[in-house]
C-alpha positions in Angstrom: 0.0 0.0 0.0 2.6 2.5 0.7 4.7 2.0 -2.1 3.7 4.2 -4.6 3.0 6.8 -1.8 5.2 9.4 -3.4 3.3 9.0 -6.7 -0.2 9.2 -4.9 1.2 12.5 -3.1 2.3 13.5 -6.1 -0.8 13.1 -8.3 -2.6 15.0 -5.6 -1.0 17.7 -5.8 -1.3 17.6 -9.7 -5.2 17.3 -9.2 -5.1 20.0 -6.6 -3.5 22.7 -8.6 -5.6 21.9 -11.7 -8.5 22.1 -9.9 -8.1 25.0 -8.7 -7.3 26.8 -11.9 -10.6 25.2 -13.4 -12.6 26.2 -10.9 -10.7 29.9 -10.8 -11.4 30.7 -14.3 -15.0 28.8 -14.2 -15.9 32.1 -11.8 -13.7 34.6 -13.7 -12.9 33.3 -17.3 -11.9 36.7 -18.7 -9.1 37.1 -16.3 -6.8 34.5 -17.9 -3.6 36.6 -18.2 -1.2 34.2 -20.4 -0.5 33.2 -24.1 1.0 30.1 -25.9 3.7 32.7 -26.8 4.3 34.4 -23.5 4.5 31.1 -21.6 7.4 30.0 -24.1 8.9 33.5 -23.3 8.4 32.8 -19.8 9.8 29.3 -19.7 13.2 30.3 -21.5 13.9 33.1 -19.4 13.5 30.6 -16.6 15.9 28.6 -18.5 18.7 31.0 -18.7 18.3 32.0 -15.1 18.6 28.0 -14.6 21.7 27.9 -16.9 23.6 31.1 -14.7 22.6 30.4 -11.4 23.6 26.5 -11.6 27.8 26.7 -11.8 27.3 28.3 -8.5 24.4 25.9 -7.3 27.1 23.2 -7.6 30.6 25.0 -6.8 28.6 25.3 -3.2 26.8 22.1 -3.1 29.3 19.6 -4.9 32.6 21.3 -5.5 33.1 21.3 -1.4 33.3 17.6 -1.9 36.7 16.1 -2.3 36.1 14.4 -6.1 38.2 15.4 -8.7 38.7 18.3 -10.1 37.6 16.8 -13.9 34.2 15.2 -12.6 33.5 18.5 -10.7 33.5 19.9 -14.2 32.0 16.9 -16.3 29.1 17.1 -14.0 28.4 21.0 -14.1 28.7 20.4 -18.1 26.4 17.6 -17.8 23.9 19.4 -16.5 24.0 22.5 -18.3 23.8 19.9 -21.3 20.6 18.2 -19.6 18.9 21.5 -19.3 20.0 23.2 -23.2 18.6 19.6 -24.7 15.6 19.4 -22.1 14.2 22.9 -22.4 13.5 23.0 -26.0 11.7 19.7 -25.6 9.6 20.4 -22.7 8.5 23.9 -24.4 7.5 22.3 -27.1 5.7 19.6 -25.8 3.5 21.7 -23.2 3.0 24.4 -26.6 1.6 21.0 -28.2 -0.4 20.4 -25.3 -1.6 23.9 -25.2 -2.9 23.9 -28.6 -4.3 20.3 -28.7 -6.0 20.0 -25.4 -6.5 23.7 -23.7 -4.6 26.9 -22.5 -5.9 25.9 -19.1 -3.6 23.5 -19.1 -0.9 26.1 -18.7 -0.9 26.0 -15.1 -0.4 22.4 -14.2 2.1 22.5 -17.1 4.0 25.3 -15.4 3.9 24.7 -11.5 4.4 21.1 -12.0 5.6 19.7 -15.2 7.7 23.3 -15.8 10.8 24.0 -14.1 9.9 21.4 -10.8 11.1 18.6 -14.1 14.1 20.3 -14.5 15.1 21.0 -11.2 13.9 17.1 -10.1 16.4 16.2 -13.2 19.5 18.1 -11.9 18.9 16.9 -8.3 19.1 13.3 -9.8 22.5 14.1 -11.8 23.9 15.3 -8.3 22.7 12.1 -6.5 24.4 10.0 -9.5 27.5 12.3 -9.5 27.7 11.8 -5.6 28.4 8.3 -5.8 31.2 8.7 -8.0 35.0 7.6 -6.2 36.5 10.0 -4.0 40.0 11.3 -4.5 41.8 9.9 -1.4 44.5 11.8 0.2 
């Protein structure tokens, strides 16, 4: 029963943020602020905050770590990589999704499937990257 906990909390909280913007713009439909177009906007400047702010995410999370100085590096590039292939793909999926399902769509795409994706992706890469051999000294 409690194995696929995570996923049930997850979902949840899925359901619970589209919800809510369903039954927001059920009682005030003209207010919906976004466009396919903005969103993309939106979601690369997210991206290239992503791309600057994560050398320093790792030189204070993973650098303090005694690995070598070349996997230090391999990993930052590895993830910049991750996010310059992931981006593009994600954008243009949720813009597909957008146009063949709804724009209200747009908020379960962006508080959950948006950045959270991302971030969950580069959190794995430092988990992997982690168990990598340790100079010894």
């Amino acid at each position: 029963r409690d194995l696929y906990l995570p996923l049930r909390y997850f979902l949840l909280f899925a359901v619970f943020i589209q919800g809510t913007a369903l039954l927001f713009f059920a009682v005030a439909p003209h207010s919906f602020p976004y466009t396919a177009s903005r969103y993309v906007d939106n979601g690369l400047k997210t991206c290239a905050s992503l791309l600057f702010l994560l050398p320093w995410g790792h030189a204070l999370v993973y650098y303090i770590f005694d690995f070598s100085w070349p996997k230090k590096i391999f990993l930052t590039l590895l993830t910049l990589v991750f996010i310059i292939i992931a981006v593009p793909m994600q954008l243009t999926l949720h813009v597909y999704l957008m146009v063949s399902c709804s724009l209200l769509l747009m908020p379960l795409l962006s508080f959950v499937f948006g950045p959270t994706m991302l971030v969950f992706g580069c959190i794995a890469l430092y988990g992997w990257a982690m168990s990598w051999e340790r100079v010894e000294r």
